[in-house]
C-alpha positions in Angstrom: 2.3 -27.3 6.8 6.3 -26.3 6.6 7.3 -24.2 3.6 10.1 -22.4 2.7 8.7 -18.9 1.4 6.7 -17.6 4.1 10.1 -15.4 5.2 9.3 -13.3 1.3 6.5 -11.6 2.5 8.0 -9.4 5.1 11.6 -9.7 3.6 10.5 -8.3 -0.2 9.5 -4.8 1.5 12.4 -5.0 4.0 14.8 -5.3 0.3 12.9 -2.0 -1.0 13.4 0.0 2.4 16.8 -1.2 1.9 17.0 0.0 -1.6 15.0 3.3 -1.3 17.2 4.2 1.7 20.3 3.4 0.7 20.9 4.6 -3.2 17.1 6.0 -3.5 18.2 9.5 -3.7 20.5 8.6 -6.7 17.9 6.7 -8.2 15.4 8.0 -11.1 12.0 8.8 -9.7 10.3 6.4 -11.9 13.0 3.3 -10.7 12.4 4.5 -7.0 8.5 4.1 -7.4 9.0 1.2 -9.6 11.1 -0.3 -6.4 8.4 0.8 -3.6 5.6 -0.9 -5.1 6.6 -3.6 -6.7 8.3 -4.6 -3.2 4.5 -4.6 -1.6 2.5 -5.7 -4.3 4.6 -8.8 -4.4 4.3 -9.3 -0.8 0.6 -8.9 -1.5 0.8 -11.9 -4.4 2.3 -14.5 -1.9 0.4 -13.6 0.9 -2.9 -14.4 -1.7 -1.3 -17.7 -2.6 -0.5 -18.8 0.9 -4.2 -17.5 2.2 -5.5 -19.8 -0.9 -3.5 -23.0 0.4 -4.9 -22.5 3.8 -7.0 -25.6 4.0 -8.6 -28.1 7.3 -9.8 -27.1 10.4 -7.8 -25.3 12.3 -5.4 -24.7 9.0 -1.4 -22.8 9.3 1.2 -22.6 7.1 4.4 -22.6 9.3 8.6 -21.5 8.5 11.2 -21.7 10.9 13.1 -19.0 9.2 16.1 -19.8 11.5 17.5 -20.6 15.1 18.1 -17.1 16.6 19.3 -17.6 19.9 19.5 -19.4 23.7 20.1 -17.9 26.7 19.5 -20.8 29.7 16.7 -22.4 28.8 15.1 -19.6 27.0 15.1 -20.6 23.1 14.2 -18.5 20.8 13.7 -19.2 17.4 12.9 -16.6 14.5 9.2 -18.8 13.0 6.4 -17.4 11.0 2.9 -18.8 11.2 0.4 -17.7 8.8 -3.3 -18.6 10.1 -6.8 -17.4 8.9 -6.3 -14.5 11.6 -2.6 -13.7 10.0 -3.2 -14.4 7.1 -6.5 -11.8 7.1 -3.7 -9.0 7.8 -1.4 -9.7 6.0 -3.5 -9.2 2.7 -4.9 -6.0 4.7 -1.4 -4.4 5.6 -0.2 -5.2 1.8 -3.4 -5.1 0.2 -3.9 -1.3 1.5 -0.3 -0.8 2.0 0.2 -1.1 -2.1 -2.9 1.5 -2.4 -1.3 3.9 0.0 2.2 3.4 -2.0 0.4 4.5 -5.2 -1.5 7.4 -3.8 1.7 8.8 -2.1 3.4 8.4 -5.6 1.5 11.2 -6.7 0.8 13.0 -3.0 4.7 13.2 -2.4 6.7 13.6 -5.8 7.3 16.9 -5.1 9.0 16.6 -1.4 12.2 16.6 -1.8 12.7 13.9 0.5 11.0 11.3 -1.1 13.3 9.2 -1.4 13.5 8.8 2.6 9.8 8.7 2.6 9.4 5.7 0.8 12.2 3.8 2.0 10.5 4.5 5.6 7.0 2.8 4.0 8.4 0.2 3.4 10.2 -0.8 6.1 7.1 0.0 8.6 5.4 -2.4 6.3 8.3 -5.2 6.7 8.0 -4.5 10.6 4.1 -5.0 10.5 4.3 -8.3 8.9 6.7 -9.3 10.8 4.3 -8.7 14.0 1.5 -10.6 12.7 3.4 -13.5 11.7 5.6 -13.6 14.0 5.3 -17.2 16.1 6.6 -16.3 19.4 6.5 -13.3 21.4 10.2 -12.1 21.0 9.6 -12.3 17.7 6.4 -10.2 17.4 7.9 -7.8 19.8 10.7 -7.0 17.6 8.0 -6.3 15.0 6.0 -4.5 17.5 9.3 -2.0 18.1 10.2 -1.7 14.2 6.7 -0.1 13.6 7.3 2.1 16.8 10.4 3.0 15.5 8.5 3.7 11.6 6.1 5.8 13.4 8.4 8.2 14.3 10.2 8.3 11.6 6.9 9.2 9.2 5.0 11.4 11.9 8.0 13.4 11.9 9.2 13.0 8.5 9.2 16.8 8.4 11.6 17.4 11.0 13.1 20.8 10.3 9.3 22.1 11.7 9.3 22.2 15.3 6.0 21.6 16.1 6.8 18.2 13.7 9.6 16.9 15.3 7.7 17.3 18.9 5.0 15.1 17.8 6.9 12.5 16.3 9.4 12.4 20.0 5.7 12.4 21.8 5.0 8.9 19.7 8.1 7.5 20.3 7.8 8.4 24.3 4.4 7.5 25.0 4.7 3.8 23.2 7.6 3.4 25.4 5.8 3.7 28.2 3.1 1.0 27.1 6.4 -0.9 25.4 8.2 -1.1 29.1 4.7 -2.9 30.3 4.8 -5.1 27.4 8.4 -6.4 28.1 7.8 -7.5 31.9 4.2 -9.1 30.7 6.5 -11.1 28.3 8.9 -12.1 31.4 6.2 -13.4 33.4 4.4 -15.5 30.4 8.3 -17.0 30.0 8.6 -17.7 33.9 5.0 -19.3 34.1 5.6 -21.5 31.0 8.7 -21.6 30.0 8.1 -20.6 26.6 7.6 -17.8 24.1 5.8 -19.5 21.9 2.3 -18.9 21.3 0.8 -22.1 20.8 2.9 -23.1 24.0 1.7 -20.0 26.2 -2.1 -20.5 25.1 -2.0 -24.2 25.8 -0.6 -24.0 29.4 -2.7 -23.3 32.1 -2.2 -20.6 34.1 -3.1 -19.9 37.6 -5.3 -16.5 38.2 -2.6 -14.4 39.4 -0.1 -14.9 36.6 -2.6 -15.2 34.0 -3.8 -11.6 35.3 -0.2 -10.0 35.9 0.7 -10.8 32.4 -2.2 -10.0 30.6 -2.7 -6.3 32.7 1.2 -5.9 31.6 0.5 -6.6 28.3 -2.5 -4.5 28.1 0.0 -1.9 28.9 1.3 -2.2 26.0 -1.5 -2.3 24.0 -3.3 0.9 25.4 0.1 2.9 24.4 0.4 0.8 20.5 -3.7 1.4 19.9 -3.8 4.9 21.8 -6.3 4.0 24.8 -6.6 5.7 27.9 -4.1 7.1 29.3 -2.0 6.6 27.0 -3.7 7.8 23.8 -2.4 11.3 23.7 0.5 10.9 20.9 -2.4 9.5 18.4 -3.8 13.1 17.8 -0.5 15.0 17.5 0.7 12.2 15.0 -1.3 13.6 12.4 1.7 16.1 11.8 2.9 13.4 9.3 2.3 13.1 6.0 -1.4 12.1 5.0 -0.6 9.2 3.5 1.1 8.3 6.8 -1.8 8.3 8.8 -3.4 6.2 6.5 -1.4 3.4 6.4 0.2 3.7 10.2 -2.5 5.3 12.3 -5.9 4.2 11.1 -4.9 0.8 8.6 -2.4 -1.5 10.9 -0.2 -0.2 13.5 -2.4 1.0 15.8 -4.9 -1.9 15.4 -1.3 -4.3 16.9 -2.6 -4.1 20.3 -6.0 -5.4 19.4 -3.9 -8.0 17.6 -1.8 -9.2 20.4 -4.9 -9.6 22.5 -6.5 -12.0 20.4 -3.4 -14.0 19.4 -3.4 -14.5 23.4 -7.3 -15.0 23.7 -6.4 -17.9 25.9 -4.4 -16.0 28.2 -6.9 -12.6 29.0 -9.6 -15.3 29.5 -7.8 -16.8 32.6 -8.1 -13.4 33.9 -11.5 -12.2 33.6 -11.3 -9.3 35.9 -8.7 -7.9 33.3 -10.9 -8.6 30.5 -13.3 -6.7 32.1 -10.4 -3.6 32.3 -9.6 -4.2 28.5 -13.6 -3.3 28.1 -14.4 -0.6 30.4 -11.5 1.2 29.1 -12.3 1.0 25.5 -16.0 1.8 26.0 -14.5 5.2 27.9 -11.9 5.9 25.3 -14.6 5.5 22.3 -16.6 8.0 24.6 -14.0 10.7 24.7 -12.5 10.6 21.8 -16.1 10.8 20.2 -17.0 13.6 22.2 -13.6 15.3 21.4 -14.0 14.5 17.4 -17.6 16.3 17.8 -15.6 20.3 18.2 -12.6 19.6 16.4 -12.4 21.8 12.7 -8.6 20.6 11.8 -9.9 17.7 9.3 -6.9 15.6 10.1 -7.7 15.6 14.1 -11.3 14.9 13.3 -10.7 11.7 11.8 -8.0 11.1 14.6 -10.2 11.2 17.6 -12.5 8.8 15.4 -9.6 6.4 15.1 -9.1 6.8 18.8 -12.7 6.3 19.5 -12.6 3.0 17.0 -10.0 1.6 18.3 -11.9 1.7 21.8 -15.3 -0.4 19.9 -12.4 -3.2 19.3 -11.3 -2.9 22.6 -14.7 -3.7 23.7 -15.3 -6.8 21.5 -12.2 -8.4 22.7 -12.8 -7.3 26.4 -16.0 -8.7 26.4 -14.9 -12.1 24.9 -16.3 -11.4 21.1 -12.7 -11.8 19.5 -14.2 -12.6 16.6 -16.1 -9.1 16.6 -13.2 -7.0 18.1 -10.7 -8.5 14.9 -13.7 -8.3 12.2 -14.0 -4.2 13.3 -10.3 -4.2 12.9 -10.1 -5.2 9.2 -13.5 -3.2 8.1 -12.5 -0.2 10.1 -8.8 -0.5 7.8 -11.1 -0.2 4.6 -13.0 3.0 5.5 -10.5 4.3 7.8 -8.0 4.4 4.8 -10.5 5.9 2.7 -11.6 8.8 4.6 -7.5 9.6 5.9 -6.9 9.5 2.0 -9.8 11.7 1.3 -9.1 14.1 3.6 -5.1 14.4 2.0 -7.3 14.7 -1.5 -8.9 17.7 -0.1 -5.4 19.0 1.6 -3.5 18.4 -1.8 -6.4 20.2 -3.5 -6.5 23.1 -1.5 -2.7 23.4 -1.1 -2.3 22.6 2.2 -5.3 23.9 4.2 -6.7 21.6 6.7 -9.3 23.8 8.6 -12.9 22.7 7.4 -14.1 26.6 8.3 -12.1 27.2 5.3 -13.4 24.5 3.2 -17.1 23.8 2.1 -18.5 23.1 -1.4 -16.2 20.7 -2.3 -18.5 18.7 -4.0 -18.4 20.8 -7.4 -14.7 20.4 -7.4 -14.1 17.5 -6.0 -16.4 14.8 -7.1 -14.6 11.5 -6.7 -12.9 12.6 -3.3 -16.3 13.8 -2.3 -18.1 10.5 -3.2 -15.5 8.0 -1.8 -15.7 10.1 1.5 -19.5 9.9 1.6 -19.5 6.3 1.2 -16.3 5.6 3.9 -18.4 8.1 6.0 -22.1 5.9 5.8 -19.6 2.9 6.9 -18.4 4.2 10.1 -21.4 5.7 11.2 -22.9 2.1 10.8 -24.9 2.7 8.4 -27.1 -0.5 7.1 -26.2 -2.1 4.8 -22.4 -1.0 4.4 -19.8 -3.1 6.6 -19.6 -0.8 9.4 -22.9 -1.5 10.7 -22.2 -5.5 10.7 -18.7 -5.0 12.2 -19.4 -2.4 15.2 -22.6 -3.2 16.0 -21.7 -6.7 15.7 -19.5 -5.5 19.1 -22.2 -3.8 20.6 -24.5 -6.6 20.3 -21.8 -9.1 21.9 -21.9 -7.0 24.9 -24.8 -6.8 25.7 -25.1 -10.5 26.1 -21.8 -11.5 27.0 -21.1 -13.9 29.7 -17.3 -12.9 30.3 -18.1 -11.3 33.7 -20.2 -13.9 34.8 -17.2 -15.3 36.8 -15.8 -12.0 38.7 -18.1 -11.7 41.9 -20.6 -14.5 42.4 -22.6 -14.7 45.5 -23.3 -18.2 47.2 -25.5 -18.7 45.1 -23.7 -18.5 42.2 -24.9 -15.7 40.8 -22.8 -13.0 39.3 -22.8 -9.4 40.9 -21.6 -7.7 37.6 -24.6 -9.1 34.9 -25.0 -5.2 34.7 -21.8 -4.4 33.1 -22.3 -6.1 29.5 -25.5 -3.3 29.7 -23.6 -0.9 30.8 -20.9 -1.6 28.1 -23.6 -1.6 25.3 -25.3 1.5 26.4 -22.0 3.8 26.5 -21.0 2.5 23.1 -24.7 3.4 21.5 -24.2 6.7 23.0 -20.9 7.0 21.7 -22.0 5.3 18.5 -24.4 8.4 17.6 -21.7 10.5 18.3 -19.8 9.1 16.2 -22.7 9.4 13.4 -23.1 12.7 14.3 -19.3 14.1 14.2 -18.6 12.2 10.8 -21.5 13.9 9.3 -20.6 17.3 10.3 -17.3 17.2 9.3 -18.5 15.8 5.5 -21.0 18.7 5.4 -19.0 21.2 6.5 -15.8 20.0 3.8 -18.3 19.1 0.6 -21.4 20.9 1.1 -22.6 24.7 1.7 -20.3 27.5 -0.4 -16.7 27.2 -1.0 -15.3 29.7 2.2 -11.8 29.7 1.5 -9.6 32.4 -0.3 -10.1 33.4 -3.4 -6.5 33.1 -4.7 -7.0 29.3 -4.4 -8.4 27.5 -6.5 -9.6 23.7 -5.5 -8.8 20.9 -8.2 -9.4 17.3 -7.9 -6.4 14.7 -7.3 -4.9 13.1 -10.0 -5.5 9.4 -10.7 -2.9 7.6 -8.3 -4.5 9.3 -5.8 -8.6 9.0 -6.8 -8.3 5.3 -8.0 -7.0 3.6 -4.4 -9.7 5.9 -2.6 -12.5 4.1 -5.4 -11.1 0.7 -4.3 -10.8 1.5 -0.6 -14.5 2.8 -0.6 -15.8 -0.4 -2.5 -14.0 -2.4 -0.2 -15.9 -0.6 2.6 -19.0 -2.1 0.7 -17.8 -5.5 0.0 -16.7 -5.8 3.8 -20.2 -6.0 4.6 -19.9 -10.1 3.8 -17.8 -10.5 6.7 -20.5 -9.5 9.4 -24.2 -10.7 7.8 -25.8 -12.9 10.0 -25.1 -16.3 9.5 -28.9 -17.0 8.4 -28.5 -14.5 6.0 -25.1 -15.3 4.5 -26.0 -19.0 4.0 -29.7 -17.4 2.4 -26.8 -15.7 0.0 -24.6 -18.4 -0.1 -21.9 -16.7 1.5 -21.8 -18.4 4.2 -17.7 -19.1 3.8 -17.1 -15.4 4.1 -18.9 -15.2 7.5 -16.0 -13.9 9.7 -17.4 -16.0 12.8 -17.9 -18.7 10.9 -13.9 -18.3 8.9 -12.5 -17.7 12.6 -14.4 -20.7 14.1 -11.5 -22.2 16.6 -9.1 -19.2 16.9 -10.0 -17.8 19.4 -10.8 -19.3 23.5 -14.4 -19.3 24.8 -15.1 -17.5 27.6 -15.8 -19.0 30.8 -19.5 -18.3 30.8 -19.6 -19.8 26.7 -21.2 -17.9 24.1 -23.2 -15.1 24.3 -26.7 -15.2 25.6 -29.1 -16.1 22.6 -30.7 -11.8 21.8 -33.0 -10.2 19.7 -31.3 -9.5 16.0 -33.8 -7.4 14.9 -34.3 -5.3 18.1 -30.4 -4.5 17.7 -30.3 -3.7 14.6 -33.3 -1.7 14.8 -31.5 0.5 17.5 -28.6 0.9 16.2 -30.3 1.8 12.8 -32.4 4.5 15.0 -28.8 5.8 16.5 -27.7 6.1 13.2 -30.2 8.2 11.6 -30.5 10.3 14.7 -26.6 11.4 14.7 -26.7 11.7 11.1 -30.0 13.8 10.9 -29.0 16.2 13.8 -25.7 17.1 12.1 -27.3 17.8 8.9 -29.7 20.2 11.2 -27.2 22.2 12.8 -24.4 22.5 9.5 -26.6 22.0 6.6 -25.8 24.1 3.5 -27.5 27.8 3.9 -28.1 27.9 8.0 -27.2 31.1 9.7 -25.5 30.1 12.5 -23.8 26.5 12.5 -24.0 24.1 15.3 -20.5 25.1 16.5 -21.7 28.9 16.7 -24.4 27.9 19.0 -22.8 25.6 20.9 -20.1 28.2 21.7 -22.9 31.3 22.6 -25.1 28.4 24.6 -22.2 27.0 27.1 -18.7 28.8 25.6 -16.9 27.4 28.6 -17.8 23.3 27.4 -17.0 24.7 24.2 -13.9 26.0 24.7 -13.0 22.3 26.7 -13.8 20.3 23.8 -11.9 22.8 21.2 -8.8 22.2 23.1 -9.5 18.4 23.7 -10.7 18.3 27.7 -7.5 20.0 28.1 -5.7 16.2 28.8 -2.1 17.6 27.6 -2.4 20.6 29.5 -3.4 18.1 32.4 -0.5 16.0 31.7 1.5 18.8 31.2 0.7 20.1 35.1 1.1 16.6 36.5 3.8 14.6 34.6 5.6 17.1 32.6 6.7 20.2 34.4 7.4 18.0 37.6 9.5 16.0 36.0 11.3 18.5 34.5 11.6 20.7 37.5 12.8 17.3 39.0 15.4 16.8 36.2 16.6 20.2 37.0 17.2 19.9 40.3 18.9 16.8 39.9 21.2 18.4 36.9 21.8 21.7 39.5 22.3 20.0 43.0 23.5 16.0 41.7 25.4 17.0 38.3 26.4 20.3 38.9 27.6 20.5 42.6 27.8 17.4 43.6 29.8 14.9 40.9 31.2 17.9 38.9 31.4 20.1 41.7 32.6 18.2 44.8 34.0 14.7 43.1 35.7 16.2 39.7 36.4 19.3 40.2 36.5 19.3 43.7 38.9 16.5 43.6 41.4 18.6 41.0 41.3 21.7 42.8 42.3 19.8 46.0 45.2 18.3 44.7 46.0 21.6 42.8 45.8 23.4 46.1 48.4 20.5 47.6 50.5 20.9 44.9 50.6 24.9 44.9 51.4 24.6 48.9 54.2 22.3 48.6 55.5 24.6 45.9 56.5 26.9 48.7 58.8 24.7 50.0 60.1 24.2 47.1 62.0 27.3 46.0 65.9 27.0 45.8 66.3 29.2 48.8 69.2 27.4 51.1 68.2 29.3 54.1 64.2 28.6 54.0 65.5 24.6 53.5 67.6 24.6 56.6 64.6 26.2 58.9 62.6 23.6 57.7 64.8 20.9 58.3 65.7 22.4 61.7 61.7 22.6 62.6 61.2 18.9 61.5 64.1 17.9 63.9 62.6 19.9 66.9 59.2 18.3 66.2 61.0 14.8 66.0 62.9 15.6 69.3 59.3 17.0 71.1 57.5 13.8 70.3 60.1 12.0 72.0 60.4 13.5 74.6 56.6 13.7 75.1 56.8 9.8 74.5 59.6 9.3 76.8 
């Protein structure tokens, strides 16, 4: 279906960046605000009424905004499409988006820069939507650079700190990295089918070596836009932006793109099932190590940042082992609670004016009572607890690896049978491991904030958030709760008739099948048994080690058992210090070298100056001979004409 509108959702906060940015600081604060929101909250109300049109099958709702350029015969035209996938989104990116607008209302009226601050919101959030609606790949990737470009701009927001400014350069040079990977991917798509369109790129077929080339480029990209391994290092350090930042940006929607971008080209990663195998081994090892990283971290800011890198690496898995479905469904619970708990945590940092070390923390509860609530319930959702939605969503994930078929096709024997059958296993029993963890690490860092005796100084004095802030982390947490209709078995959905909201169901078409077809048929109630069991068992051995009135914490005996793994987990495996011994200091001993011998000596030295001093050196020589005196003219005349005479005479 062609409308006309479609364009208003991304362009109404695009208008308020414009408006914040531009004469925000001259604006009153109430008009400024009054501008912010209303921008997103609009987007928000089309986005509802185009979602409600969406009707049929396989339903869109399509604009060609314009004709933006041609180059040969590469066309490129600026389109939006807005699908059930979309269309899901883009009510979560506005939706929470409007919620994170309102709590920083309150979290950053005092910054001075506040003005800047929103007008940077809002344009992220125009960049976003312009990502997931965009209809061709040119298009999304100029979406996909705008929220790089956000992200740098929030995370180091701050910039007169230092340490501030680094982390926001560290974004902005590790997503180019993935960014460079994502370009040439988009090159070869182009060459092998002429198009950048997405319908046209997932309805051509593509041999096994361009269909793996471009998706392994791609996925590039998407390890250093969703922080996978390698490339997850900047995710961490980002949290030196404002909370409210980290909400929105690094737990709600921009790091979720690359999970994004792989399902959009479902069609293309399943031509190339050795890379979707890649896509899942490398997000079951980054869930892994970012859990076990989260599990020693007492900043409360980089705990829930190795969780977001560890989440990220559950979707990862869905998509990688053909569940799209599963991988996106993870992506728009995981926004719900995600946003709760990075909200929560700025709650406890605005009460506490500023502290983010949970050491200092503790006993929250009896000052905090909505922040502490909204946490505990975000916190049962991602440790998959039943019956919120995080136990539908992630274990949905593990569940779908265990019986995928998407390897089925990689090394078969003469017989026909697969060699890797294992891996799906494999896959499922990492991410149970890592699923405890993840259990266990959320519930230490809620007993150590809320529980136990207040251990921070006593000239502070802890006071709950005012309403802007409490109210979207009440929503945010009973959206957590309602998610839980997206993942119920489909037997049980249609017992409740809500069968319509079964995200399998709603996605029905989307996505391609993998070569193998569905998952093998397993046993519901033995999964969600285990992961139940997982669960409780994370859970029940953080509230052993940390719970209120124990003499030594977990943390203390961890250090006195095995101080040197303690120590490595504190400072995170010591990956930067790794990078910093292999990438870093090479390349900047390099760069030197190049600047001293290259720069220095060679082009300034030997072709600039070198070059001016020479003809300076000509110029004072021949100066000599220049001097007025009659006597030194005629000596030089009569030693020319003797030269003249010798080399005839020589010749002759």
């Amino acid at each position: 279906m062609e409308v006309n509108w479609l364009h208003l959702v991304p362009l109404l906060p695009l208008i308020g960046a414009a408006i914040c940015g531009l004469v925000g600081k001259w604006l009153p604060k109430g008009w400024l605000y009054a501008v912010a929101l209303a921008s997103v909250l609009l987007s928000f109300c089309i986005g509802v009424t185009a979602f409600s049109n969406l009707e049929g099958e396989n339903p869109q709702i399509h604009e060609l905004v314009y004709n933006w350029f041609a180059v040969g015969s590469l066309h490129v035209d600026l389109g939006f499409t807005l699908d059930r996938l979309s269309g899901a989104l883009v009510l979560v990116i506005t939706g929470v988006g409007f919620l994170i607008h309102l709590y920083s209302v309150a979290y950053m009226d005092d910054d001075p820069g506040y003005w800047r601050y929103f007008a940077y919101l809002n344009l992220f959030v125009a960049a976003m939507l312009t990502l997931v609606l965009a209809d061709n790949l040119v298009a999304m990737f100029i979406g996909w650079e705008g929220v790089g470009l956000c992200s740098y701009l929030l995370i180091g927001f701050w910039f007169d700190d230092d340490a501030k400014a680094y982390a926001g350069r560290k974004a902005f040079v590790v997503n180019r990295i993935g960014d460079f990977g994502l370009m040439i991917g988009i090159f070869v798509l182009f060459t092998a089918t002429g198009s950048v369109n997405f319908a046209q790129i997932n309805a051509a077929p593509l041999t096994l070596g361009l269909a793996s080339a471009a998706a392994a480029l791609m996925f590039l990209g998407a390890c250093g836009k969703s922080a996978q391994l390698p490339l997850y290092i900047w995710l961490p350090d980002a949290m030196a932006g404002p909370t409210p930042v980290s909400a929105l940006i690094h737990a709600a929607t921009m790091v979720t793109a690359g999970v994004y971008m792989i399902a959009r080209l479902s069609h293309v990663y399943v031509s190339a099932p050795g890379v979707m195998a890649v896509v899942a081994i490398v997000g079951c090892l980054t869930a892994l190590w970012g859990a076990v990283i989260g599990t020693a971290q007492n900043d409360i800011k980089k705990v829930l940042a190795y969780s977001t890198v560890s989440q990220l690496g559950f979707m990862f898995i869905g998509v990688g082992v053909g569940a799209f479905f599963a991988g996106t469904m993870h992506l728009v619970t995981h926004a719900f609670f995600k946003a709760c708990l990075f909200l929560g945590s700025g709650a406890v940092i605005h009460g506490l004016y500023g502290e983010q070390d949970m050491t200092r923390m503790g006993g929250l509860r009896k000052y905090m009572p909505h922040t502490r609530a909204t946490f505990a319930i975000a916190t049962i959702a991602i440790t998959g607890v039943l019956p919120l939605s995080g136990f539908f969503s992630k274990d949905e994930i593990l569940a779908q690896a265990w019986h995928t078929r998407a390897f089925d096709f990689l090394t078969l024997t003469p017989s026909g049978e697969s060699h890797l059958t294992w891996l799906g296993f494999v896959i499922y029993a990492v991410g149970t491991l890592t699923a405890g963890l993840t259990s266990f690490y959320m519930w230490r860092c809620y007993l150590v904030t809320f529980e136990g005796e207040y251990r921070g100084g006593t000239d502070v004095h802890p006071h709950e958030s005012p309403w802007p802030m409490t109210a979207p982390l009440w929503i945010l947490a009973i959206l957590s709760v309602l998610a839980l209709v997206l993942g119920l078995p489909e037997s049980w959905a249609r017992a409740l008739h809500l069968e319509s909201f079964n995200w399998e169901r709603f996605t029905d078409g989307m996505f391609a099948q993998v070569r193998g077809g569905p998952p093998r048929e397993g046993s519901l109630l033995l999964g969600f048994g285990i992961a139940w069991v997982v669960a409780l068992f994370g859970g029940l051995t953080a509230w052993t080690l940390y719970k209120p009135g124990t003499s030594m914490t977990g943390d203390e005996r961890f250090a006195r058992a095995v101080p040197a793994v303690h120590r490595a987990f504190v400072n995170k495996l010591y990956v930067d210090e790794f990078y910093g011994w292999l990438i870093l200091r090479p390349t900047w001993r390099f760069a030197k070298a190049l600047w001293h011998w290259v720069d220095a000596t060679l082009i300034d030295g030997l072709f600039v100056n070198g070059s001016a001093q020479a003809v300076e050196w000509t110029a004072r020589s021949a100066r000599r001979f220049q001097n007025g005196n009659v006597q030194r003219y005629a000596a030089v005349l009569a030693v020319g004409v003797a030269a003249l005479v010798l080399v005839f005479l020589v010749r002759g």
